[in-house]
Steps between C-alpha positions, in 0.01 A plus 500: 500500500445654833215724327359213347450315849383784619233582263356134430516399900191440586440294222837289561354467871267179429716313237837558742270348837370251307872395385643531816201254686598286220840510615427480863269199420764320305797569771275365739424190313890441481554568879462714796848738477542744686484692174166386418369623823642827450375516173189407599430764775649735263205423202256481782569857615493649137229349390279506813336859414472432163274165576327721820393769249393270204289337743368816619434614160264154443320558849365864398420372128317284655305721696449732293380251232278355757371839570403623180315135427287572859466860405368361115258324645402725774400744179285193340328410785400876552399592170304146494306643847428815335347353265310286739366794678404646153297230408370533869389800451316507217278192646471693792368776282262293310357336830427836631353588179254181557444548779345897450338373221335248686424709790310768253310216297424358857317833605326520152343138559474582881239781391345347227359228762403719733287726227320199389556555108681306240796632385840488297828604626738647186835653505573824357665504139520780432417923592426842326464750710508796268345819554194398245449124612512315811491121393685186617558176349403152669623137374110366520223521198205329359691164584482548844143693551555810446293764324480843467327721762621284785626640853847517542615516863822407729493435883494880573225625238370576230784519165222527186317295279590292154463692186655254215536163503690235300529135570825502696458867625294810590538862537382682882394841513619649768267719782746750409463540137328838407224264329457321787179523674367334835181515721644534895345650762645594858519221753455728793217757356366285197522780268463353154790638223715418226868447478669572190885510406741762462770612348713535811438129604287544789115498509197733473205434699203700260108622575552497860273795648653787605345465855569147504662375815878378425834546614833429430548114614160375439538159263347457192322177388354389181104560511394211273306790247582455175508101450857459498686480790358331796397677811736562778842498365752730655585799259682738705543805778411843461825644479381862431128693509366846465194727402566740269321792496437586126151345500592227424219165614786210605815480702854450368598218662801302429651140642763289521432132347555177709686313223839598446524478128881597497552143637245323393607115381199299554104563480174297531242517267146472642363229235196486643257823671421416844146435640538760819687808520884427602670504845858509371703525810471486897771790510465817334759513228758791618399848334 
């Protein structure tokens, strides 16, 4: 019996304080004996810790419910602002995206005015820059003016003229293609040459004489020869030039372009030739 009590006694705890408040209750119903105070303090005293810790137990259950409910929708409420700031972010992204876009387009048109020419601004579709052909793709054809033969420029220079059209699209020839071939002449000397393409990417300024005054940094405009590109567009910079001594007539003269055809994303099309040779800018473009 003794082991019994001994093993089961914490269960026995609650059922024997509950009977003995019963008891106490009932005693004091009947009267207020000296016995039933005795009893009384006596339940009070057992059962006192018992009550103390059950209430304890409820407080930190509580708390700890409470906490975890907070802490639940602490976690909601963050991943709800991440995905806030995603969302942010990506409009932020597409603004600034507009916004360069807008800026470049605002150039193009910026120039265009001040060249006194019609024009068409087109985005770049498409590029193939292998080692036999230098061409890009623009989103303007037939439908929108455009023919073949016509100057193809951005805010810096000279990028080529269209080769192919279609009614929603045309093909550019780059300055740089190896078939490429344009009448410039030196701003600074007015020494009359052609520019062809070449395989490395860069330039080749041909039939300039070999005693011909130019030097490295001297810029390179269209001349107008030729019928096809308008006078006065910026090509680019002498980048490199020497006489060789073989007996040979010309220079080998090489230059960097204006255009940056790596990054090119927008052009203007020249729709119409100009009636007077072409003062494209009021600053050099850098060399």
């Amino acid at each position: 019996m003794t082991r019994f009590l001994l093993r089961y006694r914490r269960t026995l705890v609650l059922p024997t304080a509950l009977l003995l408040a019963f008891v106490l209750m009932t005693l004091q119903a009947r009267g207020s004996s000296s016995l039933t105070l005795l009893t009384k303090q006596i339940l009070l005293t057992s059962i006192s810790p018992f009550l103390q810790f059950i209430t304890k137990s409820f407080d930190v259950t509580a708390t700890l419910w409470n906490e975890y409910v907070d802490l639940r929708h602490v976690r909601r409420d963050n991943q709800a602002l991440q995905e806030e700031v995603r969302q942010l972010r990506i409009e932020v992204g597409g603004l600034q995206e507009t916004a360069s876009e807008y800026a470049r387009v605002s150039r193009l048109l910026q120039m265009g005015n001040r060249v006194g020419t019609e024009a068409v601004i087109a985005k770049v579709i498409g590029k193939d820059t292998t080692n036999w052909f230098r061409t890009l793709l623009i989103d303007r054809g037939t439908n929108q003016g455009i023919q073949r033969q016509m100057t193809v420029v951005t805010a810096e220079g000279l990028v080529g003229r269209v080769v192919d059209v279609t009614p929603l699209a045309s093909r550019v020839q780059l300055i740089t293609d190896s078939e490429s071939a344009v009448g410039v002449l030196t701003q600074r000397g007015r020494i009359i040459g052609v520019v062809a393409g070449s395989q490395g990417g860069t330039i080749q300024i041909k039939y300039l004489p070999l005693m011909a005054d130019v030097a490295v940094g001297d810029r390179i405009i269209t001349s107008g020869m030729g019928g096809i590109f308008p006078k006065g567009i910026p090509v680019g910079t002498v980048v490199r030039s020497s006489r060789p001594t073989n007996g040979t007539l010309f220079q080998l003269v090489e230059a960097k372009p204006h255009a940056d055809f790596s990054h090119l994303e927008e052009v203007m099309v020249l729709t119409r030739s100009p009636s007077h040779d072409l003062s494209w800018t009021d600053k050099e473009p850098p060399p």
